[in-house]
C-alpha positions as CSV (number, residue, x, y, z in Angstrom):
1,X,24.7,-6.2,88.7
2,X,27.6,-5.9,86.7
3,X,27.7,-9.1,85.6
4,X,23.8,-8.5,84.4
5,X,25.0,-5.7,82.8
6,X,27.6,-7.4,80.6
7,X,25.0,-10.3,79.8
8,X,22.1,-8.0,78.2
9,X,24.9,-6.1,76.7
10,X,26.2,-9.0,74.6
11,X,22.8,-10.2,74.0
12,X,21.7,-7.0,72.2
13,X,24.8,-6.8,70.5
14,X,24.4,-10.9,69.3
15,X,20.8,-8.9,68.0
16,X,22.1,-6.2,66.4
17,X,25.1,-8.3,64.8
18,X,22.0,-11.6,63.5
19,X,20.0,-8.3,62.3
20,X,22.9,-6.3,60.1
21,X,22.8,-9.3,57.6
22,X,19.2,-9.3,57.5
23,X,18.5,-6.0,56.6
24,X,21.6,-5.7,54.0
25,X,20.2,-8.5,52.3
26,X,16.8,-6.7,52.2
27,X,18.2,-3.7,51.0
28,X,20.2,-5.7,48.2
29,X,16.9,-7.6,47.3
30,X,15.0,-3.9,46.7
31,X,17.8,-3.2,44.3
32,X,18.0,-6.2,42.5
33,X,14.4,-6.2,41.8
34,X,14.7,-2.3,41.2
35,X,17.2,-3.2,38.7
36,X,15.3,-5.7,37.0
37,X,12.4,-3.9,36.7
38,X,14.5,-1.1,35.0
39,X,16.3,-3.5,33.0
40,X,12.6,-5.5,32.3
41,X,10.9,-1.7,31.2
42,X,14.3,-0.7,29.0
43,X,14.0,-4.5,27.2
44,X,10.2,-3.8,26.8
45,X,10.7,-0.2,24.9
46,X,13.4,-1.5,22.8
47,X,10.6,-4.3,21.6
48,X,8.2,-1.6,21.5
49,X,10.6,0.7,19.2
50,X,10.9,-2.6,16.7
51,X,7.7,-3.6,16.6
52,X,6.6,0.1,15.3
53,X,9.6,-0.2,13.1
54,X,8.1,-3.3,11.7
55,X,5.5,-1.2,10.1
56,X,7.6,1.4,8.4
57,X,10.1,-0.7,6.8
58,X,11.4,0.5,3.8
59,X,11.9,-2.2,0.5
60,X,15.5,-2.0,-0.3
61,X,17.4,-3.7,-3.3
62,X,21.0,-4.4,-4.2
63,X,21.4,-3.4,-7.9
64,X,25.1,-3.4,-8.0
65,X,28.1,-4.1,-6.2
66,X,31.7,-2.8,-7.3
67,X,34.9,-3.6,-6.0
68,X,37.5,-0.7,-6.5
69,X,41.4,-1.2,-6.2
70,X,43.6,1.6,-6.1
71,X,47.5,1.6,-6.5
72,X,49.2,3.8,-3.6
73,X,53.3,4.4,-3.1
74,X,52.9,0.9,-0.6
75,X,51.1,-1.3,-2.7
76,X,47.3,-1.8,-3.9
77,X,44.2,-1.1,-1.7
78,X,41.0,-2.6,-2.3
79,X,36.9,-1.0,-1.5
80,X,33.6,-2.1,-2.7
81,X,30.8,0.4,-3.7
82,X,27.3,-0.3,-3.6
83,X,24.2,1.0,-5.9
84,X,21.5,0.7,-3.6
85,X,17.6,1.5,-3.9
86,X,15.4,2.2,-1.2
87,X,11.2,2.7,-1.2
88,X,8.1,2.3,0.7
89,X,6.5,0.8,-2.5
90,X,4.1,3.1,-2.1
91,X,5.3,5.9,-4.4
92,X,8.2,7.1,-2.9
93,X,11.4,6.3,-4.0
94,X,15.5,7.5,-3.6
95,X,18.3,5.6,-5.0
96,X,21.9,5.9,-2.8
97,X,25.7,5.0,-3.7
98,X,28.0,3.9,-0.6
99,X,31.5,3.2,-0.3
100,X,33.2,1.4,2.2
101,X,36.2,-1.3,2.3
102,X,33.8,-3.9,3.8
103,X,30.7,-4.6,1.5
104,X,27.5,-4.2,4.3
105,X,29.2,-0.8,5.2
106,X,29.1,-0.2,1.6
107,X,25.4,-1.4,1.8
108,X,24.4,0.5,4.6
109,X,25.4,3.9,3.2
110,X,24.2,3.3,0.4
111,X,21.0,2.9,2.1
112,X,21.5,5.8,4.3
113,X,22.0,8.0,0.9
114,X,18.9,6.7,-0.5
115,X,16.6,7.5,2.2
116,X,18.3,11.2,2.0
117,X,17.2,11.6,-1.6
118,X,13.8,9.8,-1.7
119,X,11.2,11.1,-3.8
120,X,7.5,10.9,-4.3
121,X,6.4,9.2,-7.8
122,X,3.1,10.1,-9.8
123,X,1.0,7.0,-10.0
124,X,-2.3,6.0,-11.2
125,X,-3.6,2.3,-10.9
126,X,0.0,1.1,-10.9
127,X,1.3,2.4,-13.6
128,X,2.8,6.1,-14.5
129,X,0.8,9.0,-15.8
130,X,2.4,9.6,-19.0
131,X,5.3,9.0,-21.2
132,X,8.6,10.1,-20.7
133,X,12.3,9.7,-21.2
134,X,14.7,10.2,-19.0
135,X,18.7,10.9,-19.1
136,X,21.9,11.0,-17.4
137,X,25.4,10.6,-18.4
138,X,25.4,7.9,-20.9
139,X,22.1,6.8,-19.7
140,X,18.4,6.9,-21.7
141,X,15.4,5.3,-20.6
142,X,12.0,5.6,-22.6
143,X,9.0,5.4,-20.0
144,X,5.7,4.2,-20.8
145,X,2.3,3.7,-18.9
146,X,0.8,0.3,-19.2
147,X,-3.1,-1.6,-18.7
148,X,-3.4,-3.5,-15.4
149,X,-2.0,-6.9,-15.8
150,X,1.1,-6.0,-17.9
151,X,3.8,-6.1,-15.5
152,X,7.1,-4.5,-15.2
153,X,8.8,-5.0,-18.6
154,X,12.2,-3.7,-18.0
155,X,15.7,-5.3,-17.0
156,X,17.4,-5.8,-13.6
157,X,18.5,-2.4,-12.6
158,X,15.0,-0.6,-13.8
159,X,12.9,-3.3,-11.9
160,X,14.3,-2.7,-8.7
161,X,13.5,1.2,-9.1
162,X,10.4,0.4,-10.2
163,X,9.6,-2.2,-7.0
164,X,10.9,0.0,-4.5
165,X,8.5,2.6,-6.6
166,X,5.5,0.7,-6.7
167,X,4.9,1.0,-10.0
168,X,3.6,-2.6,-10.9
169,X,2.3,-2.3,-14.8
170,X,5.0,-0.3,-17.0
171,X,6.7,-0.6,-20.4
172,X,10.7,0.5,-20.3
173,X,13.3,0.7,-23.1
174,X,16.8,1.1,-22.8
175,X,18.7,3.8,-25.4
176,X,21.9,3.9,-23.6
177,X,24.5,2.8,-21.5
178,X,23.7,-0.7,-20.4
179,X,25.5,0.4,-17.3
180,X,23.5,0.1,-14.4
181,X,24.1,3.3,-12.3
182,X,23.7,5.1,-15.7
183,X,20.1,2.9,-16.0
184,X,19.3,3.6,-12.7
185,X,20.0,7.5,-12.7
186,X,18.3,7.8,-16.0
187,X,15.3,6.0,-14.4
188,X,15.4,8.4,-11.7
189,X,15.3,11.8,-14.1
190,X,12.6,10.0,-15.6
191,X,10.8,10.0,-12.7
192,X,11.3,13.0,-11.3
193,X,9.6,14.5,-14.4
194,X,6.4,13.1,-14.1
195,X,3.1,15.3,-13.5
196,X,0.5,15.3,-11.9
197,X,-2.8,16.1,-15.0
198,X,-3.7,18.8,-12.1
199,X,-0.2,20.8,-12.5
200,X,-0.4,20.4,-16.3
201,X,-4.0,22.1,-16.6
202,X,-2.8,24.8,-14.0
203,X,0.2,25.6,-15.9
204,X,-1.8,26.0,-19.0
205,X,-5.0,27.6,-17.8
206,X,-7.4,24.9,-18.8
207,X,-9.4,22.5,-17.2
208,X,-8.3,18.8,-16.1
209,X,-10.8,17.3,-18.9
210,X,-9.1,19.6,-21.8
211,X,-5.5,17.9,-20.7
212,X,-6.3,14.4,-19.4
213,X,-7.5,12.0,-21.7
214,X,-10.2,10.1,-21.3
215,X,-9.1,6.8,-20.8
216,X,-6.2,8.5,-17.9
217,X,-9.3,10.0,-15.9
218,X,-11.6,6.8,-16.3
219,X,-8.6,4.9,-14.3
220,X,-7.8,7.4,-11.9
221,X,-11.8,7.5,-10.6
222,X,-11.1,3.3,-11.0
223,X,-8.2,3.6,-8.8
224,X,-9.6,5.9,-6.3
225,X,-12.6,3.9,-5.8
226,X,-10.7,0.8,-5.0
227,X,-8.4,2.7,-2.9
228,X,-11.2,3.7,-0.9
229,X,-13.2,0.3,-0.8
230,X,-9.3,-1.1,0.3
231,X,-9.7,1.3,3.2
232,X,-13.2,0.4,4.4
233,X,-12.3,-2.9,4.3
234,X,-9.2,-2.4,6.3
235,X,-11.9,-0.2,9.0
236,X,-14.0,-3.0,9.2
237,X,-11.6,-5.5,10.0
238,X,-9.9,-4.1,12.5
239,X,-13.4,-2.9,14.1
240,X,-14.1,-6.6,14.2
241,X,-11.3,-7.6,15.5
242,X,-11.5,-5.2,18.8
Protein backbone atom coordinates (compact mmCIF):
# COMPACT_ATOMS: atom_id res chain seq x y z
CA UNK A 1 0.00 0.00 0.00
CA UNK A 2 2.62 2.24 0.72
CA UNK A 3 4.30 1.82 -2.20
CA UNK A 4 0.79 2.77 -4.06
CA UNK A 5 0.81 5.53 -2.03
CA UNK A 6 4.17 6.95 -3.02
CA UNK A 7 3.24 6.20 -6.87
CA UNK A 8 -0.08 8.34 -7.06
CA UNK A 9 1.73 10.81 -4.98
CA UNK A 10 4.41 11.50 -7.55
CA UNK A 11 2.07 11.22 -10.30
CA UNK A 12 -0.10 14.19 -9.08
CA UNK A 13 2.74 15.98 -8.24
CA UNK A 14 4.35 15.28 -12.13
CA UNK A 15 0.49 16.99 -12.74
CA UNK A 16 0.62 19.67 -10.75
CA UNK A 17 4.44 20.50 -11.70
CA UNK A 18 3.35 19.95 -16.22
CA UNK A 19 0.26 22.28 -15.14
CA UNK A 20 2.26 25.38 -13.24
CA UNK A 21 3.82 26.29 -16.62
CA UNK A 22 0.67 26.03 -18.38
CA UNK A 23 -1.30 28.25 -16.45
CA UNK A 24 1.68 30.93 -15.90
CA UNK A 25 1.90 31.15 -19.45
CA UNK A 26 -1.89 31.69 -19.70
CA UNK A 27 -1.87 34.20 -17.19
CA UNK A 28 1.20 36.04 -19.08
CA UNK A 29 -0.75 35.75 -22.39
CA UNK A 30 -4.01 37.64 -20.68
CA UNK A 31 -1.52 40.40 -19.85
CA UNK A 32 0.22 40.71 -22.95
CA UNK A 33 -2.86 40.99 -24.81
CA UNK A 34 -4.26 43.27 -21.93
CA UNK A 35 -1.29 45.40 -22.54
CA UNK A 36 -1.66 45.54 -26.12
CA UNK A 37 -5.00 46.39 -26.18
CA UNK A 38 -4.14 49.35 -23.70
CA UNK A 39 -1.24 50.16 -25.67
CA UNK A 40 -3.50 49.67 -29.22
CA UNK A 41 -6.57 52.10 -27.54
CA UNK A 42 -3.71 54.87 -26.12
CA UNK A 43 -2.02 54.77 -29.94
CA UNK A 44 -5.68 55.12 -31.35
CA UNK A 45 -6.64 58.41 -29.11
CA UNK A 46 -3.29 59.97 -29.81
CA UNK A 47 -4.44 59.53 -33.76
CA UNK A 48 -7.73 60.64 -32.84
CA UNK A 49 -6.35 63.95 -30.93
CA UNK A 50 -4.25 64.72 -34.45
CA UNK A 51 -6.63 64.04 -36.71
CA UNK A 52 -9.01 66.73 -34.91
CA UNK A 53 -6.01 68.88 -34.76
CA UNK A 54 -5.76 68.60 -38.39
CA UNK A 55 -8.74 70.71 -38.68
CA UNK A 56 -7.88 73.59 -36.39
CA UNK A 57 -4.51 74.29 -37.57
CA UNK A 58 -3.43 77.64 -37.29
CA UNK A 59 -1.38 79.46 -40.65
CA UNK A 60 1.86 80.56 -39.16
CA UNK A 61 4.68 82.64 -40.85
CA UNK A 62 8.29 83.50 -40.21
CA UNK A 63 8.71 87.24 -40.77
CA UNK A 64 12.04 87.65 -39.18
CA UNK A 65 14.70 86.00 -37.51
CA UNK A 66 17.49 87.92 -35.37
CA UNK A 67 20.53 86.68 -33.99
CA UNK A 68 21.58 88.57 -30.74
CA UNK A 69 25.18 88.40 -29.24
CA UNK A 70 25.87 89.83 -25.94
CA UNK A 71 29.38 90.48 -24.31
CA UNK A 72 29.48 89.06 -20.62
CA UNK A 73 32.75 89.20 -18.12
CA UNK A 74 33.63 85.39 -19.86
CA UNK A 75 33.35 86.17 -23.31
CA UNK A 76 30.38 86.62 -25.95
CA UNK A 77 26.99 84.69 -25.95
CA UNK A 78 24.89 84.31 -28.80
CA UNK A 79 20.50 83.99 -29.09
CA UNK A 80 18.21 84.23 -31.94
CA UNK A 81 14.76 85.97 -31.75
CA UNK A 82 11.95 85.29 -33.82
CA UNK A 83 8.97 87.63 -35.24
CA UNK A 84 6.38 85.18 -35.75
CA UNK A 85 2.57 85.48 -36.98
CA UNK A 86 0.02 83.19 -36.35
CA UNK A 87 -3.92 83.06 -37.92
CA UNK A 88 -6.79 80.90 -38.76
CA UNK A 89 -7.05 82.92 -42.04
CA UNK A 90 -10.33 83.36 -41.22
CA UNK A 91 -10.18 86.81 -39.41
CA UNK A 92 -8.30 86.23 -36.53
CA UNK A 93 -4.98 87.12 -36.14
CA UNK A 94 -2.00 87.66 -33.19
CA UNK A 95 1.54 88.33 -33.98
CA UNK A 96 4.25 86.82 -31.18
CA UNK A 97 8.17 87.59 -30.52
CA UNK A 98 10.28 84.50 -29.03
CA UNK A 99 13.70 84.29 -27.80
CA UNK A 100 15.67 81.34 -27.31
CA UNK A 101 19.51 80.41 -28.02
CA UNK A 102 18.34 77.61 -30.52
CA UNK A 103 16.15 79.13 -33.45
CA UNK A 104 12.78 76.48 -33.42
CA UNK A 105 12.70 77.33 -29.59
CA UNK A 106 12.81 80.87 -30.77
CA UNK A 107 10.03 79.80 -33.30
CA UNK A 108 7.96 78.10 -31.05
CA UNK A 109 7.53 80.91 -28.52
CA UNK A 110 7.04 83.05 -30.79
CA UNK A 111 4.18 81.05 -31.75
CA UNK A 112 3.00 80.47 -28.38
CA UNK A 113 3.00 84.42 -27.91
CA UNK A 114 0.99 84.91 -30.93
CA UNK A 115 -1.77 82.56 -30.20
CA UNK A 116 -1.95 84.53 -26.61
CA UNK A 117 -2.55 87.87 -28.34
CA UNK A 118 -4.76 86.88 -31.38
CA UNK A 119 -7.35 89.05 -32.44
CA UNK A 120 -10.45 89.06 -34.50
CA UNK A 121 -10.19 91.38 -37.80
CA UNK A 122 -13.32 93.27 -39.52
CA UNK A 123 -13.70 91.89 -42.94
CA UNK A 124 -16.02 92.21 -45.80
CA UNK A 125 -15.57 90.20 -49.08
CA UNK A 126 -11.87 90.02 -48.45
CA UNK A 127 -10.89 93.13 -47.94
CA UNK A 128 -11.11 95.73 -44.74
CA UNK A 129 -13.97 97.91 -44.00
CA UNK A 130 -12.43 101.24 -44.19
CA UNK A 131 -9.30 103.14 -44.29
CA UNK A 132 -6.93 103.49 -41.70
CA UNK A 133 -3.47 104.06 -40.50
CA UNK A 134 -1.83 102.57 -38.06
CA UNK A 135 1.40 103.32 -35.81
CA UNK A 136 3.94 102.08 -33.46
CA UNK A 137 7.35 103.15 -32.60
CA UNK A 138 8.95 104.23 -35.75
CA UNK A 139 6.36 102.33 -37.64
CA UNK A 140 3.25 103.84 -40.12
CA UNK A 141 1.18 101.91 -42.22
CA UNK A 142 -1.71 103.53 -44.46
CA UNK A 143 -4.57 100.81 -44.81
CA UNK A 144 -6.87 100.75 -47.65
CA UNK A 145 -9.88 98.54 -48.80
CA UNK A 146 -9.65 97.15 -52.21
CA UNK A 147 -12.33 95.50 -55.23
CA UNK A 148 -12.18 91.66 -55.50
CA UNK A 149 -9.41 90.66 -57.66
CA UNK A 150 -6.75 93.17 -56.46
CA UNK A 151 -4.66 91.25 -54.20
CA UNK A 152 -2.44 92.02 -51.40
CA UNK A 153 -0.29 94.96 -52.46
CA UNK A 154 2.05 95.27 -49.62
CA UNK A 155 5.65 94.00 -48.78
CA UNK A 156 6.99 90.91 -47.01
CA UNK A 157 6.29 91.62 -43.35
CA UNK A 158 2.61 93.19 -44.14
CA UNK A 159 1.68 90.16 -46.33
CA UNK A 160 2.19 87.62 -43.82
CA UNK A 161 -0.22 89.65 -41.34
CA UNK A 162 -2.48 90.01 -43.88
CA UNK A 163 -2.40 85.92 -44.95
CA UNK A 164 -2.54 84.74 -41.54
CA UNK A 165 -5.60 87.55 -41.49
CA UNK A 166 -7.38 86.60 -44.44
CA UNK A 167 -7.62 89.59 -45.86
CA UNK A 168 -7.01 88.70 -49.70
CA UNK A 169 -7.80 92.22 -51.67
CA UNK A 170 -6.03 95.25 -49.82
CA UNK A 171 -3.90 98.31 -50.78
CA UNK A 172 -0.85 99.10 -48.01
CA UNK A 173 1.68 101.88 -47.88
CA UNK A 174 4.61 102.15 -45.82
CA UNK A 175 5.45 105.83 -44.00
CA UNK A 176 7.95 104.53 -41.68
CA UNK A 177 10.46 102.43 -40.43
CA UNK A 178 11.21 99.83 -42.99
CA UNK A 179 11.89 97.69 -39.97
CA UNK A 180 9.86 94.78 -39.91
CA UNK A 181 8.68 94.40 -36.27
CA UNK A 182 8.00 98.19 -36.48
CA UNK A 183 5.85 97.13 -39.99
CA UNK A 184 4.36 94.42 -38.43
CA UNK A 185 3.25 96.15 -35.05
CA UNK A 186 1.99 99.14 -37.01
CA UNK A 187 -0.08 96.62 -39.07
CA UNK A 188 -1.39 95.29 -35.99
CA UNK A 189 -2.66 98.93 -34.49
CA UNK A 190 -4.01 99.23 -37.71
CA UNK A 191 -6.08 96.52 -37.30
CA UNK A 192 -7.11 96.61 -34.12
CA UNK A 193 -8.88 99.90 -35.08
CA UNK A 194 -11.15 98.77 -37.51
CA UNK A 195 -15.07 98.93 -37.05
CA UNK A 196 -17.64 97.22 -37.60
CA UNK A 197 -20.48 100.02 -39.78
CA UNK A 198 -22.90 98.55 -36.82
CA UNK A 199 -20.62 100.14 -33.92
CA UNK A 200 -20.12 103.36 -35.91
CA UNK A 201 -24.04 104.01 -36.31
CA UNK A 202 -24.53 103.03 -32.60
CA UNK A 203 -21.94 105.28 -31.44
CA UNK A 204 -23.46 108.06 -33.36
CA UNK A 205 -27.19 107.38 -33.08
CA UNK A 206 -28.00 106.92 -36.68
CA UNK A 207 -28.87 104.25 -38.79
CA UNK A 208 -26.39 101.70 -40.67
CA UNK A 209 -27.55 103.32 -44.18
CA UNK A 210 -26.76 107.07 -42.86
CA UNK A 211 -22.90 105.70 -42.00
CA UNK A 212 -22.20 102.96 -44.60
CA UNK A 213 -21.95 103.86 -48.01
CA UNK A 214 -23.51 102.35 -50.54
CA UNK A 215 -21.10 100.55 -52.40
CA UNK A 216 -19.75 99.01 -48.49
CA UNK A 217 -23.42 97.65 -47.90
CA UNK A 218 -23.91 96.29 -51.63
CA UNK A 219 -20.73 93.98 -50.84
CA UNK A 220 -21.49 93.00 -47.49
CA UNK A 221 -25.14 91.48 -48.69
CA UNK A 222 -22.61 90.07 -51.83
CA UNK A 223 -20.51 88.54 -49.33
CA UNK A 224 -23.14 87.18 -47.06
CA UNK A 225 -24.94 85.58 -49.84
CA UNK A 226 -21.94 83.63 -50.99
CA UNK A 227 -21.06 82.81 -47.60
CA UNK A 228 -24.24 81.26 -47.27
CA UNK A 229 -24.48 79.51 -50.70
CA UNK A 230 -20.59 78.25 -49.60
CA UNK A 231 -22.35 76.64 -46.64
CA UNK A 232 -25.26 74.88 -48.42
CA UNK A 233 -23.00 73.57 -50.66
CA UNK A 234 -20.72 72.30 -47.97
CA UNK A 235 -24.43 70.60 -46.36
CA UNK A 236 -25.11 69.02 -49.33
CA UNK A 237 -21.96 67.43 -49.96
CA UNK A 238 -21.38 65.98 -46.97
CA UNK A 239 -25.23 64.77 -46.90
CA UNK A 240 -24.22 62.96 -50.10
CA UNK A 241 -21.47 61.58 -48.97
CA UNK A 242 -23.11 59.66 -45.82
Amino acid sequence: MSEEVKETQVAEETQNTQAAPAEEKSNDDRRGGRRGQRGEGRRGERRNRREENKGDELLDRVVTINRVSKTHKGGRTFSFAALVVVGDGNGTVGVGYGKSREVPAAIAKGQLDAKKHMFNVPRVRGTITHPVIGHDAAGTVLLRPAAPGTGVIAGGPVRAVMECAGISDVLTKSMGSPTAINMVRAVVDALKQLEEPEEIAARRGLSLEEVAPDALLRARAAGIAEARKAREEAAAEAKDGE
